[in-house]
N, C-alpha and C positions, 0 to 999 in steps of 0.2 A: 203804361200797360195795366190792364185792370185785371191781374189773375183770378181774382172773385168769378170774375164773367167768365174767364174761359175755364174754369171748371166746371162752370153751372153749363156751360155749351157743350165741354165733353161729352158731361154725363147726359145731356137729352140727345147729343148725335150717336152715341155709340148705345144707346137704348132703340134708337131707331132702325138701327142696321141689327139688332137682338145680341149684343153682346155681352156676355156673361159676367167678366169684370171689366175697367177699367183703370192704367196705371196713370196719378197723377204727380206731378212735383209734390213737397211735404213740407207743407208750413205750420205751425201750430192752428194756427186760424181754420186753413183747411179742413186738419184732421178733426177739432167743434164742430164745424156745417157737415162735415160728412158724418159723424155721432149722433149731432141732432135728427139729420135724414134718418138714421139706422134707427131711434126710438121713435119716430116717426110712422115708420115701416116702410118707408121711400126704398130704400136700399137695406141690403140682407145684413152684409157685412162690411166691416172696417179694418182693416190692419197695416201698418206701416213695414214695409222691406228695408231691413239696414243695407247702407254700402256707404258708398265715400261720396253719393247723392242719394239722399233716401227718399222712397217713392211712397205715396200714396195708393192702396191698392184696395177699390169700392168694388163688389161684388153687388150687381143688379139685379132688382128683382121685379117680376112680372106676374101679372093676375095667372089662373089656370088657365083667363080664353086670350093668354099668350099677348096681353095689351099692359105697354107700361107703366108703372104705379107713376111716375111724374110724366104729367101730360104738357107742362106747359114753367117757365123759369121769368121772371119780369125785376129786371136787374131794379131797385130802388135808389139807392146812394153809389155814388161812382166817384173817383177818384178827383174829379173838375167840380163835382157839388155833391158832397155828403150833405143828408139830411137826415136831421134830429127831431126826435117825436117826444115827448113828455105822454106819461103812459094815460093820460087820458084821450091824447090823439093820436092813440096809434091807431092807425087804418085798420080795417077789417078788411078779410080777405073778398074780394067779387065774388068769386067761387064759393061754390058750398063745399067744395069740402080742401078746399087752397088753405094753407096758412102764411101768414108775412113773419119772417127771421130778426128778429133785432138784437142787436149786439148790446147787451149793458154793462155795469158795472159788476154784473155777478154772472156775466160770461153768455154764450148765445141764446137763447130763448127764444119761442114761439110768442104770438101776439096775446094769446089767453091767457098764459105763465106772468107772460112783463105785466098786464093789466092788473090780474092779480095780487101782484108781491109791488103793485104801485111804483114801478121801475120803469123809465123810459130809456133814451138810446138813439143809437144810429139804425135807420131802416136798411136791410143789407138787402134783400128779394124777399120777393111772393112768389112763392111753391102750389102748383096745382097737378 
């Protein structure tokens, strides 16, 4: 089961029906993609709910003319075939204004970040 994906699915279905937050399961991993989204500007907010299953709780955010800030998620490395980029070929985004997520050594990063600090990685999605 690829939970990667079904958070990236969550969050574009429950943006589609205009839903305010969203509660996810809470992995470490999770709570990076959903931090990076929030310095992004993808998503408003981030905060973790204790209990004896602690949840993930992503607060959605949308333009003034009511249209979601993530319009589109293009899953990259999947659990049957991870793929790794050396930060010279990390892919650029299609989109003008997409960015691609990769996972490095010095934690998740955007594809402008890894290129810069000469850090490659696993390709996780393309954000648009």
């Amino acid at each position: 089961m690829d939970t990667t994906a079904n958070m990236l699915t969550t969050i574009i279905n429950a943006q589609r029906v205009r839903k305010q937050r969203v509660a996810l399961p809470y992995s470490k991993f999770r709570e990076a993609l959903a931090e990076l989204f929030k310095t992004k500007g993808l998503v408003s907010a981030v905060r973790v709910q204790d209990g004896p299953l602690p949840k993930l709780i992503v607060t959605l955010t949308y333009s003034k003319a009511g249209k979601a800030r993530i319009n589109g998620v293009k899953r990259l490395s999947t659990p049957g075939l991870r793929v790794y980029k050396q930060h010279q070929a990390i892919p650029r985004s299609i989109n003008t204004d997409g960015t691609v997520i990769v996972s490095t050594s010095h934690g998740l990063m955007d594809d402008k970040a890894a290129r810069q600090k000469g850090l490659g990685g696993e390709l996780v999605c393309e954000v648009w």
